[in-house]
N, C-alpha and C positions, 0 to 999 in steps of 0.2 A: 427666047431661049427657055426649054423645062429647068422645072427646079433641079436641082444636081440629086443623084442617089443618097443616103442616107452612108454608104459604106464609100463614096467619093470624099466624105468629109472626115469622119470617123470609123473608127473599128473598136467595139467592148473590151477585148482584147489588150488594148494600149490607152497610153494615160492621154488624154486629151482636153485640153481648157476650150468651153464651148461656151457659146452668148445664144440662151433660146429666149425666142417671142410664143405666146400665143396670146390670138386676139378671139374676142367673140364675133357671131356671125351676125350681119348685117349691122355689124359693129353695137351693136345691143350693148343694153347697159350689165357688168358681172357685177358692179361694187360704187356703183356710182348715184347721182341723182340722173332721174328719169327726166327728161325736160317735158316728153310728151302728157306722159301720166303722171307725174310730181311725184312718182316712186323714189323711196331714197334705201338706196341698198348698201348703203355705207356698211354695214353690219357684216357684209358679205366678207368683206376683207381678211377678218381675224378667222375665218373659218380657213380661207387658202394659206393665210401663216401659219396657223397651227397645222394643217392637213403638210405644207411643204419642211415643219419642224421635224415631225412623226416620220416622214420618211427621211430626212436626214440624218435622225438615228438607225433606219433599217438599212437603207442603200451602202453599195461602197463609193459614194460620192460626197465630194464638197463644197458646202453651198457657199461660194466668192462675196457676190453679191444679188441682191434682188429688190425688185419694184414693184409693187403692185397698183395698176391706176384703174380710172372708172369702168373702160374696157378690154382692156390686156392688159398682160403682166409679164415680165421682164426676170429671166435668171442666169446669172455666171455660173456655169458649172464645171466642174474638174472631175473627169472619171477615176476612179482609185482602185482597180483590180488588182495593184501590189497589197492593197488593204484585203481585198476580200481570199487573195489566196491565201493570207495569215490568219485567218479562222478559220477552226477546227470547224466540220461538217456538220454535229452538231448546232454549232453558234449559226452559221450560215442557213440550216434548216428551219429555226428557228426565227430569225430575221425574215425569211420567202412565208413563211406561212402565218406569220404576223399579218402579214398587206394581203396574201393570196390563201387565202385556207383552201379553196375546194370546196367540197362537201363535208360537213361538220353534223355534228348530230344537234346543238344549236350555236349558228356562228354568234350569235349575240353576246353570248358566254364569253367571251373574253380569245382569253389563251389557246395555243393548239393543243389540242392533246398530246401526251407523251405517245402512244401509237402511232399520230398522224408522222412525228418526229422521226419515231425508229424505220417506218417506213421509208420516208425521203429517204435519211444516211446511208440506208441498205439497198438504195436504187444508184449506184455509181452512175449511170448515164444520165438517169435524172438531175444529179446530184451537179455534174460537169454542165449542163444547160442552166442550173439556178443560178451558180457562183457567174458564170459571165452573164444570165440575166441583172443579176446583182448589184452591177459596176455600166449597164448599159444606161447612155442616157435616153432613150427611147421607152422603156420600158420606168424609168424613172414618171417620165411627164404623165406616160399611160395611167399611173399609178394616183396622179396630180389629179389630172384632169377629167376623167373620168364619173368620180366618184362628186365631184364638185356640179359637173352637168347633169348630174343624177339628182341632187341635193334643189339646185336650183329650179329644172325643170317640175320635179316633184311642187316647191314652193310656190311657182308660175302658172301649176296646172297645163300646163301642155307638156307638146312630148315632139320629138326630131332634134336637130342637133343644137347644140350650146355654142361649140367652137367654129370658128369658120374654117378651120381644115384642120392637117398635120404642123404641127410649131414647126416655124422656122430655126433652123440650127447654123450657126456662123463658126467656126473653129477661129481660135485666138491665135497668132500664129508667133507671136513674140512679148516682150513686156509691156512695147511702146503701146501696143495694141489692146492689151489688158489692163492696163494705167485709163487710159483713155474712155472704155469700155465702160469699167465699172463707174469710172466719173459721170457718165452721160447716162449711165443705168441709176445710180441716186441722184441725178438732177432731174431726172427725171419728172417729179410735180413739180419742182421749178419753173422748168420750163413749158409744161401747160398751165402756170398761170394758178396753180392749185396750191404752190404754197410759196413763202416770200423766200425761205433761206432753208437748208439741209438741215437746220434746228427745228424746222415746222414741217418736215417731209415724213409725219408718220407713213409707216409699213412701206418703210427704204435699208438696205441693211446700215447705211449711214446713220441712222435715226434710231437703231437698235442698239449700234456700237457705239453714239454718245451718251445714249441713256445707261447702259450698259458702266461707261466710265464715271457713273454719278453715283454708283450702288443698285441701281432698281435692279429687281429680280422678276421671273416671272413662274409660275408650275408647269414645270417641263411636261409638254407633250408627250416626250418619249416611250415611244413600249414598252412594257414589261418584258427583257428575256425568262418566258417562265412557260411549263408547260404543265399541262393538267391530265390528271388519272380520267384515262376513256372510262371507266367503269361506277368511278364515283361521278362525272357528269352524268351519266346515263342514271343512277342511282337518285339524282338529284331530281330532273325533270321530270323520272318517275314519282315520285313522291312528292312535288311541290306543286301548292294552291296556284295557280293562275295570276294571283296577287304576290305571290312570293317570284312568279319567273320576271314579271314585270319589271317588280323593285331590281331584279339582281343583272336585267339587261341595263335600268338604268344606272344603276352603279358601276357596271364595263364601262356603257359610254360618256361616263363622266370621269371616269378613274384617271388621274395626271400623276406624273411622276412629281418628286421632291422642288423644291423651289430653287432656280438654279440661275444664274447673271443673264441680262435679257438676249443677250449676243452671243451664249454659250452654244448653241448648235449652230455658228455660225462657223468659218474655218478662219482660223486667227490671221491677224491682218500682214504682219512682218514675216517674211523668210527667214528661222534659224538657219544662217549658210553649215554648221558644223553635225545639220541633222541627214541622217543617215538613214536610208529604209522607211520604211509603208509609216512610220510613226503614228502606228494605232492608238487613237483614243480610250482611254481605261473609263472615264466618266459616263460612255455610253449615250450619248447625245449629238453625239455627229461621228462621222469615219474617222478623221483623223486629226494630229494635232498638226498640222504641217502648215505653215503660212503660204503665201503666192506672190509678195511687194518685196523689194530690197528701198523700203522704209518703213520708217515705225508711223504709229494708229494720226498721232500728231502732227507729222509732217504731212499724209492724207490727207485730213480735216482740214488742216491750214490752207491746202492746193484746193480744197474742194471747194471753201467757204471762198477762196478767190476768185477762183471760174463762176462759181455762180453770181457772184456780186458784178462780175464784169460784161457777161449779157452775148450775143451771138454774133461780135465783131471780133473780126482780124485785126483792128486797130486797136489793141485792151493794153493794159500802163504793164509795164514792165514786172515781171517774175525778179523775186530777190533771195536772199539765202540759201536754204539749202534744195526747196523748192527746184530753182532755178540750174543748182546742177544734177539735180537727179534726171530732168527734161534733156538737157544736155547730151548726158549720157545716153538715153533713148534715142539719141540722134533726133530729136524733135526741133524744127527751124524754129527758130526767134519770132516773135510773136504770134505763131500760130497755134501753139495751145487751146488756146479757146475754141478759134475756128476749128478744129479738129476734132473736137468735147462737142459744141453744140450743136453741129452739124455732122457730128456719127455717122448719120443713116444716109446723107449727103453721097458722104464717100466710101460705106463701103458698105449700102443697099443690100449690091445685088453681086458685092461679092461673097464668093464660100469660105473667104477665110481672110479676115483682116489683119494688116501688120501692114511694116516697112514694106517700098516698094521691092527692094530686093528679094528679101522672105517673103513679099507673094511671089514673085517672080521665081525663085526657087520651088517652090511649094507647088507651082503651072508646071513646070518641067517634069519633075519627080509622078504625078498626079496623074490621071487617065485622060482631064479637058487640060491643053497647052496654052491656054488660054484663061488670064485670072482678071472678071469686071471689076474696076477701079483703081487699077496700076499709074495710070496716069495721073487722075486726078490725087490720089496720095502725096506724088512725088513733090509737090508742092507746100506739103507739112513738113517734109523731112529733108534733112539735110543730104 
């Protein structure tokens, strides 16, 4: 069967919670040890955090959860175009031409210029393709991945491609599915063996948001919203030593924003049920304040350090407290928690949108294929 279209799963347009993969090509090592060459790219890692933080302050999107392992990397995303209609054209101009300037007189320089700015806002039709660029998750990853296979290839000395194709994209189709998801998205070093517990799962958002609960901070990635005089850049490169443009390209690319909680561009973990509208973020460091869980950070951690401790059996010791009926609620059978965590990709590969089997079976109907891979095999986690 082809992979399903991109507009089968999702549309820019509307809020969508999506589970993307990408993997490198011929499974190559992006951030891992080399076993052939003793290459250790471990290093690689904090450059796709920082590169995936920076755009979580431009996009209108929110980053759920994410993974990064030796060859692919794993991201929960929520598209937010109720966020990006509520900035002004200005702010949204501003944001597109952060990640995409175009033509620049030196992109190095930092900022876009105020001309580059007035021009976007005074292109109305332009202006209607950036804001749903904005909030698209395709153009999100393009933004990821790209600039990382450029980075890398450069350091490899060769040249053709980094990724082994277009990321794969899953739509979340319910809570049970998104509870589930992001578990098996931060167990993810777990379960290759790479690290013992979700306390030793560096560059997992699990491992962000404990650290996070301890005090650590880190220097915000985030952009600068700021624009610069075309005339005084142009003023500047005319007149500066060779040694003067050098120092002030590395000063752009080193320039970090304020020190900020390490899970601060992350999108908060609990649903405010009483929160109403796009709850635009004022800190500037992610879209929005809006949670995705009906639990709090604790109850998380608690289910999370559980599932991992108990390993890829159906037969795992019984769920207790409050744990036990938030599952409940999700319609999730009795002891199958785990089995449903560790084996994710088991049951729902090769489907376009994982959930209850009913909500996929809803979701086939409504949809252009009537037919949705791993309805059956689900039925057996849920009640």
């Amino acid at each position: 069967m082809p992979r399903p279209l991109r507009s089968e799963i999702y549309r820019p347009q509307e809020i969508a919670i999506l589970h993307c993969t990408q993997r490198c090509v011929r499974r190559a090592y992006l951030s891992g040890v080399d076993a052939v060459s003793g290459t250790d790219y471990s290093y690689r890692k904090e450059w796709i955090r920082q590169r995936i933080e920076k755009l979580a302050s431009v996009f209108g999107l929110d980053i759920l959860s994410y993974a990064i392992m030796s060859n692919h990397l794993h991201l929960v995303l929520r598209s937010r175009p109720d966020v990006v209609n509520a900035w002004s054209d200005r702010q949204a101009a501003l944001r597109w031409l952060q990640i995409f300037p175009g033509k620049r007189i030196d992109e190095q320089l930092g900022d876009p210029t105020t001309h580059d700015v007035d021009m976007l806002v005074n292109d109305s039709e332009r202006m209607a393709l950036v804001r749903l660029r904005l909030s698209d998750v395709s153009w999100f990853m393009r933004a990821l991945s790209e600039p990382i296979a450029r980075l890398a290839n450069r350091q490899d000395k060769c040249t053709g491609s980094f990724w082994e194709g277009r990321f794969k994209a899953q739509r979340l189709l319910d809570e049970a599915a998104l509870l589930a998801c992001c578990m098996y998205v931060d167990l993810n070093p777990v379960r290759a063996a790479m690290a013992e517990s979700p306390a030793d799962s560096k560059f997992t958002s699990a491992y962000d948001r404990m650290r996070a609960e301890t005090g650590e901070t880190i220097e915000s990635a985030a952009a600068p919203m700021q624009s610069i005089n075309r005339e005084d850049a142009a003023k500047f490169l005319k007149n500066s030593t060779p040694e003067q443009l050098d120092k002030r390209r590395k000063e752009a690319k080193k320039r970090c924003g304020p020190r900020v909680a390490r899970d601060a561009w992350l999108a908060p973990l609990t649903l405010i049920p009483r929160a109403t509208g796009p709850v635009v973020s004022k800190e500037g460091v992610r879209a929005s304040d809006k949670g995705f869980l009906n639990m709090s950070l604790a109850s998380y951690l608690a289910l999370l350090y559980w599932t991992g401790s108990q390993g890829p059996s159906d037969k795992c010791g019984k769920i207790g407290g409050d744990c036990a009926s938030v599952l409940a609620k999700l319609g999730i059978a009795d002891g199958m928690w785990c089995e449903l965590v560790w084996n994710f990709k088991k049951y729902f590969g090769k489907s376009r949108g994982p959930g209850s089997p009913d909500r996929m079976q809803e979701e086939a109907i409504l949809g252009t294929r009537k037919f949705q891979p791993g309805q059956r095999k689900a039925r057996k986690c849920f009640v």
